[in-house]
NULUMMI-162087 format. One record per residue (C-alpha): residue number from 1; residue in one letter; x, y, z. Coordinates in Angstrom, 1 decimal, always signed. Each point is the difference from the previous one (the first is absolute). Last residue first. Layout:
# NULUMMI-162087
 num residuo      u      v      w
 NUM       a      X      Y      Z
...
//
This chain:
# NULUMMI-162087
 num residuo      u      v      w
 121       x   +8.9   -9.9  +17.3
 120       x   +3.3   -0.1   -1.3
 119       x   +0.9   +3.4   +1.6
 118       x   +1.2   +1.6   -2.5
 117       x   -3.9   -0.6   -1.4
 116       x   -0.6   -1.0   -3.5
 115       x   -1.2   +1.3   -3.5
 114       x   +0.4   -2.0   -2.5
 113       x   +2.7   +0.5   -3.0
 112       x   +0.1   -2.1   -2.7
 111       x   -2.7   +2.0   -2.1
 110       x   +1.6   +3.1   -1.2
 109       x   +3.1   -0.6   -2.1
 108       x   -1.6   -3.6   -0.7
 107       x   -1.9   +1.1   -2.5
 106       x   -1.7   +3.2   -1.0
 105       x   -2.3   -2.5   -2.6
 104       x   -3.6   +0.8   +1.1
 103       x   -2.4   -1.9   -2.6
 102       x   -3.1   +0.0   +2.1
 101       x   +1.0   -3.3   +1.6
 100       x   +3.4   +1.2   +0.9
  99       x   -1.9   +3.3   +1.9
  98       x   -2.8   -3.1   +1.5
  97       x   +3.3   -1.8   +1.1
  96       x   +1.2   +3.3   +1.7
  95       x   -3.0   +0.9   +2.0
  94       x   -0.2   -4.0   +1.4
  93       x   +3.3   +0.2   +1.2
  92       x   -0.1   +3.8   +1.5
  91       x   -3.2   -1.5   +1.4
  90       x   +2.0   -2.8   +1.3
  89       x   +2.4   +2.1   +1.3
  88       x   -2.3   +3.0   +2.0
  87       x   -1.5   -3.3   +1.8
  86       x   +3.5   -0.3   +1.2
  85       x   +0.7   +3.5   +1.1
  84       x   -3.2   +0.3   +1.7
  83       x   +1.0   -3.5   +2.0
  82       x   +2.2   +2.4   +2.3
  81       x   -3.3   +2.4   +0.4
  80       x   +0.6   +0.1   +4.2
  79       x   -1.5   +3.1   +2.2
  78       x   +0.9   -0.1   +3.5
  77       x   -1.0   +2.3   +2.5
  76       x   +2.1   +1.3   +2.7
  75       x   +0.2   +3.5   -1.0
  74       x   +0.3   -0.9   -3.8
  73       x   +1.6   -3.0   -0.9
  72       x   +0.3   -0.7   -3.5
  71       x   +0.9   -3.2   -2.0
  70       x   -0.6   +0.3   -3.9
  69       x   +0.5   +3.7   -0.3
  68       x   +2.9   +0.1   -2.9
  67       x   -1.8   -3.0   -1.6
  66       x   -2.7   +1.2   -0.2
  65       x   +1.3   +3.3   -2.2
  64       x   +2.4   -2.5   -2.0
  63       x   -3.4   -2.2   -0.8
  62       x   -2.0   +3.2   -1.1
  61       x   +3.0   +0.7   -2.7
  60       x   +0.1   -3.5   -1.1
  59       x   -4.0   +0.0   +0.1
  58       x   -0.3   +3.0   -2.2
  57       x   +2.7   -1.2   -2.6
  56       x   -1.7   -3.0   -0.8
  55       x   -3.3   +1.1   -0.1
  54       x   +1.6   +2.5   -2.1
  53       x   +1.5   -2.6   -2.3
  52       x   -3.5   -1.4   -0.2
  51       x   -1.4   +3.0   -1.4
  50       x   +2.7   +0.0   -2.8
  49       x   -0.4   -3.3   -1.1
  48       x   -3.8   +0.4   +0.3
  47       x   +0.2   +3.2   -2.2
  46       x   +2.6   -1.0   -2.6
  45       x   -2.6   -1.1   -3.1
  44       x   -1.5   +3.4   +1.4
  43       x   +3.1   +1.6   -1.2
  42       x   +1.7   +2.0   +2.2
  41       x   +1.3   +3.7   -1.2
  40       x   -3.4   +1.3   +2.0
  39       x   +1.6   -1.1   +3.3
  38       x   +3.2   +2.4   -0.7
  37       x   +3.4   -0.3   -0.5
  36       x   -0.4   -4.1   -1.3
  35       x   +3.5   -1.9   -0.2
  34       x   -1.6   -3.0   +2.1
  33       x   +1.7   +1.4   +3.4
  32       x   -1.8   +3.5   -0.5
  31       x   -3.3   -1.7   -0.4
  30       x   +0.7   -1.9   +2.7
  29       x   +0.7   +3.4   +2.1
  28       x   -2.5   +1.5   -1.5
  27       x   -2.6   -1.9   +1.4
  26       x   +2.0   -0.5   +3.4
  25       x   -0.3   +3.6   +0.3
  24       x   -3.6   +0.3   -1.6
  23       x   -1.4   -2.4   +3.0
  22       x   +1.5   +1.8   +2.5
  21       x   -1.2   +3.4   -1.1
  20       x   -3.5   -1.6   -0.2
  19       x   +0.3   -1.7   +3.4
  18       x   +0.4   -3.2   +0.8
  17       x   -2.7   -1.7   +2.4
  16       x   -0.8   -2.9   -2.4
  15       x   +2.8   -0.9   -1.9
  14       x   -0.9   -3.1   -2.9
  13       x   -3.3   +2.2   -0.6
  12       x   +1.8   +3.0   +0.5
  11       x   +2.3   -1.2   -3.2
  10       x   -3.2   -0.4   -2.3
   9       x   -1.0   +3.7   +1.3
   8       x   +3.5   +1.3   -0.4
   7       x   +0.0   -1.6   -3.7
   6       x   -2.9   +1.6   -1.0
   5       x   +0.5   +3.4   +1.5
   4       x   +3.2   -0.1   -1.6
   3       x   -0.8   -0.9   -3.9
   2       x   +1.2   -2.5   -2.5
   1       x   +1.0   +0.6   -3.1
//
């Protein structure tokens, strides 16, 4: 079975800057998607799958929190991240094809919907 420290440190390696409490949510979140309660329910044979559905998960939620703050202006001075939200989407792309890759089979109930701006920037 595979173990959290283990899988948070592979994960940290794909999310450098996350912290631990971060890193265990969207741990167990994937875990909790594949029918796992816990992290040490997963199989090893289901660790990459499972670690790359956090990726996943961890750059969908990060991409919402850019995109909420993509074009600031804060006493006069401009701060512009509109191209954060698409460099967010190819890694979301990329993230998800390594989760297929691994043997990740949620379907289409989750994939098919990138994040974009109301704004159509």
């Amino acid at each position: 079975m595979a173990e959290l420290l283990t899988l948070r440190g592979r994960l940290a390696v794909h999310l450098p800057g996350m912290t631990n409490d971060e890193l265990d949510a969207w741990l167990l979140e994937s875990a909790n998607e594949h029918s796992y309660e816990t992290i040490d329910e997963v199989p090893v044979t289901k660790a990459n799958m499972i670690i790359h559905y956090a990726r996943y998960v961890a750059l969908r939620a990060k991409a919402v929190e850019t995109a909420e703050n993509a074009a600031l202006n804060i006493k006069g001075t401009s701060v512009n991240k509109t191209s954060a939200s698409t460099n967010y989407n190819a890694l979301l792309k990329n993230a998800w094809a390594d989760y297929r890759r691994a043997g990740g089979r949620l379907g289409s109930r989750v994939i098919n919907s990138f994040l974009s701006r109301s704004d159509g920037r």
